[in-house]
C-alpha positions as CSV (number, residue, x, y, z in Angstrom):
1,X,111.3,-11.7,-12.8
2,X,109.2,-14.9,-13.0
3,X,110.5,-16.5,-10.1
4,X,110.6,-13.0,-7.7
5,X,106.9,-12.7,-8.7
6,X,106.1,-15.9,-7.3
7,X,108.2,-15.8,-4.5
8,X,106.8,-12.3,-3.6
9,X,103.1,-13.6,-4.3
10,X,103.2,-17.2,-2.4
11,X,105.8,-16.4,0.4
12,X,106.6,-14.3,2.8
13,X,110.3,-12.5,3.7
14,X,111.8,-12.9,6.5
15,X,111.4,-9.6,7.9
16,X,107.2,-9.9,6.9
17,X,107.7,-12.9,8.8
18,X,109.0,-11.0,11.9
19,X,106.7,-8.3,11.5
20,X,103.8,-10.2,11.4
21,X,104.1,-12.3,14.1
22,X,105.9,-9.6,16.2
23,X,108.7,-11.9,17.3
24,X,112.3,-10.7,17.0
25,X,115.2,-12.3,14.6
26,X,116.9,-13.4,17.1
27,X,113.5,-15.1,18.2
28,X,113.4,-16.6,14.6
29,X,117.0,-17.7,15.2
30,X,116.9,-19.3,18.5
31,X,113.4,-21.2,17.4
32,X,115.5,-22.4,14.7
33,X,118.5,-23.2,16.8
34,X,116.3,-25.6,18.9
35,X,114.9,-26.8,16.1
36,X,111.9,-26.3,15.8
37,X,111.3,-23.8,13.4
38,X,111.6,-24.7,9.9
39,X,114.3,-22.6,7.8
40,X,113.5,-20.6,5.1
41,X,112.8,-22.5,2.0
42,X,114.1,-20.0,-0.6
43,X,117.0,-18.0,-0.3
44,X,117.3,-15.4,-3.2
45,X,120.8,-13.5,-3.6
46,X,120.7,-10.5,-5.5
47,X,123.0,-8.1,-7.6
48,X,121.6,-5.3,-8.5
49,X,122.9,-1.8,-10.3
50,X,121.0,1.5,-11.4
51,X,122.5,4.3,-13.0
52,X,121.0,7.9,-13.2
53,X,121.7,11.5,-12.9
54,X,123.3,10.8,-9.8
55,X,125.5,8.6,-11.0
56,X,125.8,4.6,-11.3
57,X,124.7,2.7,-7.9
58,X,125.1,-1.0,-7.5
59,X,124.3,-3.6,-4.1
60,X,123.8,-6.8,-3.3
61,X,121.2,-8.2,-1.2
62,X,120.1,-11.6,0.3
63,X,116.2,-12.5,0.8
64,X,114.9,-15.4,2.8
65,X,111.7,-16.4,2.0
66,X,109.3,-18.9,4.1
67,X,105.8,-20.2,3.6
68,X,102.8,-18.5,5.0
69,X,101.4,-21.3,6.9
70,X,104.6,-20.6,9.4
71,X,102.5,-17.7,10.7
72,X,100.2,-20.0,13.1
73,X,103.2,-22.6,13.7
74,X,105.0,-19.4,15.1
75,X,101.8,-18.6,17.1
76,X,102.2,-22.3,18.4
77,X,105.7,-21.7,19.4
78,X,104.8,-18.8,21.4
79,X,102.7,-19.9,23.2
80,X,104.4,-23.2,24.0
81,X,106.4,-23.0,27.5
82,X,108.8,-26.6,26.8
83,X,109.7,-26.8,23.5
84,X,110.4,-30.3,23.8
85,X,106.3,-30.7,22.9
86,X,106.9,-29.1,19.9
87,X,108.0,-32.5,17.7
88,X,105.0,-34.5,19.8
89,X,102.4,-31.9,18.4
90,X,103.8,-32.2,15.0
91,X,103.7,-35.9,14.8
92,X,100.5,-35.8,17.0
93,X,98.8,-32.8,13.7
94,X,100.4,-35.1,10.8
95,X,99.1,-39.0,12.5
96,X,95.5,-37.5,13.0
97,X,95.3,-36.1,9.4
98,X,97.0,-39.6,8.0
99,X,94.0,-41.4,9.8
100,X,91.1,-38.4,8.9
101,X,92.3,-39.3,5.4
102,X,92.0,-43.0,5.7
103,X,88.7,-42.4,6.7
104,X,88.0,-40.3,3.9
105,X,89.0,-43.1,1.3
106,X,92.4,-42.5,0.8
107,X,94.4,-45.6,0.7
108,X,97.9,-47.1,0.8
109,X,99.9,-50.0,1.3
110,X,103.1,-48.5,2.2
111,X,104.4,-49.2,5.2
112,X,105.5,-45.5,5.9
113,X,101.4,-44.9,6.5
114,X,101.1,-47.8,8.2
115,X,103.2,-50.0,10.5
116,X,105.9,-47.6,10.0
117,X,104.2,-44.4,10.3
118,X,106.3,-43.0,14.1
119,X,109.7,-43.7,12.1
120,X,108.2,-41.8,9.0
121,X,106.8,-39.0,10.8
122,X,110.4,-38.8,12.2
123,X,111.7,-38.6,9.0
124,X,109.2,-35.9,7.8
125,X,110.2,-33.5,11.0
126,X,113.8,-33.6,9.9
127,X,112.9,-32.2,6.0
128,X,110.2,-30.2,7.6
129,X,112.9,-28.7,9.6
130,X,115.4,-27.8,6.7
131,X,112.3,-25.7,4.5
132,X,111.4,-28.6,2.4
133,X,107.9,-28.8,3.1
134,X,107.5,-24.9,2.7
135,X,109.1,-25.1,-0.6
136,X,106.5,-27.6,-1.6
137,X,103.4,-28.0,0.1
138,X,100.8,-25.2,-0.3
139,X,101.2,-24.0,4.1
140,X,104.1,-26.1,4.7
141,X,101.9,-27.1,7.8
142,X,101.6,-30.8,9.2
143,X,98.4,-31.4,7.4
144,X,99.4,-30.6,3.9
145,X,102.7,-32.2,4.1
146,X,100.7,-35.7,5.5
147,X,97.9,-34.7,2.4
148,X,101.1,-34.5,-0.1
149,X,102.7,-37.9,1.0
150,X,99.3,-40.4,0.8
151,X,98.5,-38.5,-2.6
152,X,102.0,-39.3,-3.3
153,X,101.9,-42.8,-2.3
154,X,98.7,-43.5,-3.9
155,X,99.0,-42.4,-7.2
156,X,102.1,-44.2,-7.4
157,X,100.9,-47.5,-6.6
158,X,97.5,-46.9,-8.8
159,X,100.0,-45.8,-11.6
160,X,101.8,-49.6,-11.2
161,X,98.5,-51.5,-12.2
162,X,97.1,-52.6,-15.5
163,X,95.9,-49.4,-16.5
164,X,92.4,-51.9,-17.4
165,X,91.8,-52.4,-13.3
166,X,92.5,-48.5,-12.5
167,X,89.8,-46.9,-10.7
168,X,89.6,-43.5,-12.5
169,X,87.3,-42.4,-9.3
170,X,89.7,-42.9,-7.0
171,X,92.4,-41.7,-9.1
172,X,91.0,-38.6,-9.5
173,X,90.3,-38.2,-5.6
174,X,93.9,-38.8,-5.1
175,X,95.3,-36.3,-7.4
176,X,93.2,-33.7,-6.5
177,X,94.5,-34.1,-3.1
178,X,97.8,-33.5,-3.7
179,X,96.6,-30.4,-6.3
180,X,95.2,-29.2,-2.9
181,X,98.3,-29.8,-0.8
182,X,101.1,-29.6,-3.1
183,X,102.8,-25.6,-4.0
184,X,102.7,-24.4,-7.5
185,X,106.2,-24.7,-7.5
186,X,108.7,-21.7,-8.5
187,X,108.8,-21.3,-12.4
188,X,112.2,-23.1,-12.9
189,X,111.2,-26.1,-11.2
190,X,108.0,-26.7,-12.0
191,X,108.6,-29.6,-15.5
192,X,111.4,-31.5,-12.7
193,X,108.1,-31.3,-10.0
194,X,105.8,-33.9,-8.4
195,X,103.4,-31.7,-9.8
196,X,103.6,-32.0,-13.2
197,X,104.6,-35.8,-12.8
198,X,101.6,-37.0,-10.5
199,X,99.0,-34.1,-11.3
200,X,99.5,-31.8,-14.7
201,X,100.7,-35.6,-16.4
202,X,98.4,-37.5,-14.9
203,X,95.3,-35.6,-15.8
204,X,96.4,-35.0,-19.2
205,X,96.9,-39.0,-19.6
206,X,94.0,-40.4,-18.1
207,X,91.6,-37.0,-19.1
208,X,91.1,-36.6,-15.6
209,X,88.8,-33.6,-14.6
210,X,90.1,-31.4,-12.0
């Protein structure tokens, strides 16, 4: 029950999905067909039986679940006349939030954020397309996902220094980034999860305050 709690709470089925943004399934479905429309990022299969003066009565049933930040990237899509825009706005939303976080302190010397950063965001659209990113970013949106990978990226490289010439500061800057942009995780995956590695782990070691 765990893990259908926190689907239920965090997420939203595909048919709330449809509902709220008034679009059909076979909208849904062409959207993702074209890709450009994540898919969902859980898919829960259930077997279920109940027995009672009526008699015994069993089913089966098959739930789709998708992050709630889809809401306004369905609005987008909507509204969009050629969907071949649809990857430049992505990669257009992610770039400006790399660069707003630069800005804002948030460093790293990976090429992937750097000189490499068209080919990455290539690479993000593709797991952004197969429900990744709604599994484990907080809106599964552009901005979150580009918040989750510098967090990522910079934790891991402060984490490879003398732990004598870590900035604690900084540190903690970065990890509460990714506590912003990263999911809690379903129940099952959460000890396997960047967040328990880079966040719950990290601010137990270094007594980081949240």
């Amino acid at each position: 029950m765990d893990l259908i709690n926190y689907l239920n709470e965090n997420y939203y089925t595909k048919q709330q999905l449809l509902d709220l943004t008034k679009i059909s399934e076979a909208e849904l479905s062409y959207f993702q067909e074209k890709k450009v429309m994540p898919t969902c990022s859980y898919k829960l299969s259930l077997n279920y039986s109940s027995d009672s003066f009526f008699g015994e009565f069993n089913n089966q049933n098959e739930i789709e679940y998708y992050a709630k930040g889809y809401l306004s990237w369905i609005g987008m899509l909507k509204v969009t006349t050629n969907l071949q825009d649809v990857f430049p706005i992505f990669a257009q939303r992610y770039a400006k939030s790399i660069s707003e976080l630069k800005e804002a302190g948030f460093t790293s010397n990976n090429a992937k954020v750097n000189s490499k950063l068209e080919l990455h965001i290539e690479e993000e659209w593709g797991h952004f397309l197969n429900g990744i990113y709604g599994l484990c970013t907080k809106s599964g949106l552009p901005e979150d996902i580009a918040g989750k990978e510098l967090a990522v990226l910079q934790i891991s490289e402060t984490l490879d220094l003398d732990k004598a010439k870590i900035d604690l500061a900084q540190l903690t800057k970065a990890v509460n980034l990714l506590d912003k942009s990263s999911s809690m995780f379903a129940p099952h995956e959460r000890l396997k999860s960047s967040r328990h590695r880079l966040i719950d782990e990290v601010r137990r070691e270094y007594k980081l305050k949240s």
